[in-house]
C-alpha positions, -999 to 999 in steps of 0.1 A, spaced: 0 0 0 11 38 -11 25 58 25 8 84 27 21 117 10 40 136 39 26 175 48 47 202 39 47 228 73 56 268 69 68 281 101 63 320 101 84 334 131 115 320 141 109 332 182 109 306 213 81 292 202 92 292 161 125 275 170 112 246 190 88 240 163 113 234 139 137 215 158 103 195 164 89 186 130 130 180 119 139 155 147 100 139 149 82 151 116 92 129 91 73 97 112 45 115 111 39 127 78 52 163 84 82 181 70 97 215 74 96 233 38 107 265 52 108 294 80 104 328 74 112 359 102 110 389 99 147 394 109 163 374 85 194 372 104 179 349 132 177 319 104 216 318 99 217 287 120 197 267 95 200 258 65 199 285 35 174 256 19 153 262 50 148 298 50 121 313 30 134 351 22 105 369 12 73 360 18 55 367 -17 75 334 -24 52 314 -6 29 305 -33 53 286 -50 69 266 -19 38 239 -21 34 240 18 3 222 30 -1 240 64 17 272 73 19 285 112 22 317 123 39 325 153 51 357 146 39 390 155 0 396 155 1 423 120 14 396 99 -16 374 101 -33 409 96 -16 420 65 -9 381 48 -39 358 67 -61 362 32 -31 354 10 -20 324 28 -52 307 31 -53 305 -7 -22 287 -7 -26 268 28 -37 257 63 -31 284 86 -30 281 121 -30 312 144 -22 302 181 -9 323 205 -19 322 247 -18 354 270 -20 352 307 -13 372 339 22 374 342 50 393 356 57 431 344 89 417 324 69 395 308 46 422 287 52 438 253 32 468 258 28 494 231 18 527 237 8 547 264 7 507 279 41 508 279 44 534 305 17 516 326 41 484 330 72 502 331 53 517 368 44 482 377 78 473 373 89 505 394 62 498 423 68 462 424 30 452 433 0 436 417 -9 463 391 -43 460 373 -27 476 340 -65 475 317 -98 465 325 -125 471 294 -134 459 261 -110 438 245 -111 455 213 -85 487 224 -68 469 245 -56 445 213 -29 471 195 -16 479 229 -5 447 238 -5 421 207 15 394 226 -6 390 252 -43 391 244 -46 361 221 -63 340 245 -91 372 250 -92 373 211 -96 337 209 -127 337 230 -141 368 211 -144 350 181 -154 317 195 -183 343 213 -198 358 181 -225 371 202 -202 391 225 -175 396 197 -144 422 204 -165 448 218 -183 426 243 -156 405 260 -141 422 287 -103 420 291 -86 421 325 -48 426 322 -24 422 354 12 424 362 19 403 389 55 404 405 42 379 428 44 351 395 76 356 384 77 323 367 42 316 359 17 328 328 -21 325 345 -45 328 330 -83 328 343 -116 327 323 -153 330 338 -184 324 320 -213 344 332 -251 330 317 -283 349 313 -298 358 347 -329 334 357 -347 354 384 -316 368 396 -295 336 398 -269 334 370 -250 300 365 -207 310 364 -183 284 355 -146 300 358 -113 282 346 -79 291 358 -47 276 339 -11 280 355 15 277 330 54 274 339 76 303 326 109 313 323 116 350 341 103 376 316 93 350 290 65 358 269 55 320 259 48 298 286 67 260 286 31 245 282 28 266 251 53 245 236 39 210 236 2 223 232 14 238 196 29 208 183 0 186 194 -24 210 173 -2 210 144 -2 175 141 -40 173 146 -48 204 120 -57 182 87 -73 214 68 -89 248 70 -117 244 48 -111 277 38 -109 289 71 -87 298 101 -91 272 133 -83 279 169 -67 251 183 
């Protein structure tokens, strides 16, 4: 019987997260019907330690590379300026996780920025944004993805009717938590709330939790096709 034809993968982003994917899919893809075609970053400098067949230098090359499946780990405006493109070439997956953390662990933009930089300064529990999601997205792009997952799994509440807590934590130097709670439609005056909290280990000032890691790979060995869509895995 014919193996089975093995899946090209595009890695966009060549970070933490980009690297151990494709030290992943080179040392264990092959048995499982996944190869690395190529990785593209946006510093083309950080691929000099593989190989120049490996590195995909400009992006409007993709078309042509054959990839089955491309993931984007990279930052959030690439899968805002190329998400259309590479879905008519591709699967693309779009996972990121954002948690409470420590103050080193946030890549705030903005006047954000200067709200970290004081919870760094005052060395407490800081509260940096409480609102809708949707402002709080441009602000910090590395850390809401989790919030901006549930928005569009909630089409009903969307961007504007999530509400996103974000909170610097000194107290967790080492841990990403994150904490979700699900509030239903009042039935004379009693509401049914289920919340979830996840603790994932992190390196000091790391932006990607260790769990991160192995939860990726599992869903890119799982993701079979987009159907012409973008899944949340």
């Amino acid at each position: 019987m014919e193996a089975p034809r093995s899946r090209r993968v595009g890695i966009l982003g060549y970070g933490q997260l980009g690297q151990f994917l494709a030290q992943q899919l080179l040392a264990r893809g092959p048995p499982l019907g996944l190869t690395l075609a190529w990785v593209w970053a946006r510093d083309g400098a950080s691929l000099e330690g593989l190989p120049p067949a490996l590195r995909l230098p400009d992006l409007g090359l993709l078309p042509s590379t054959g990839v089955d499946l491309v993931v984007e780990v990279a930052h959030p405006c690439l899968a805002q300026e190329h998400g259309e493109d590479i879905l008519r070439h591709a699967d693309f997956m779009a996972l990121k996780v954002t948690m409470t953390k420590s103050p080193q662990s946030f890549r705030a933009q903005g006047w954000l920025r200067e709200r970290v930089a004081a919870a760094v300064a005052s060395g407490t529990r800081t509260v940096l944004y409480e609102g809708p999601l949707r402002p709080l997205c441009p602000l910090a792009p590395n850390n809401v993805n989790t919030m901006a997952a549930a928005a569009v799994a909630a089409p009903g509440l969307g961007f504007d009717g999530v509400t996103a807590c974000l909170v610097a934590d000194p107290s967790v130097p080492d841990w990403h938590v994150v904490e979700v709670e699900v509030t239903s439609v009042g039935d004379k005056g009693r509401c049914l709330s289920v919340t979830s909290i996840r603790r994932n280990p992190a390196g000091p000032g790391a932006v990607t939790g260790s769990a991160t890691l192995g939860s990726f790979w599992s869903s890119l060995q799982a993701c079979t096709g987009h159907g012409g869509c973008v899944r949340l895995c």
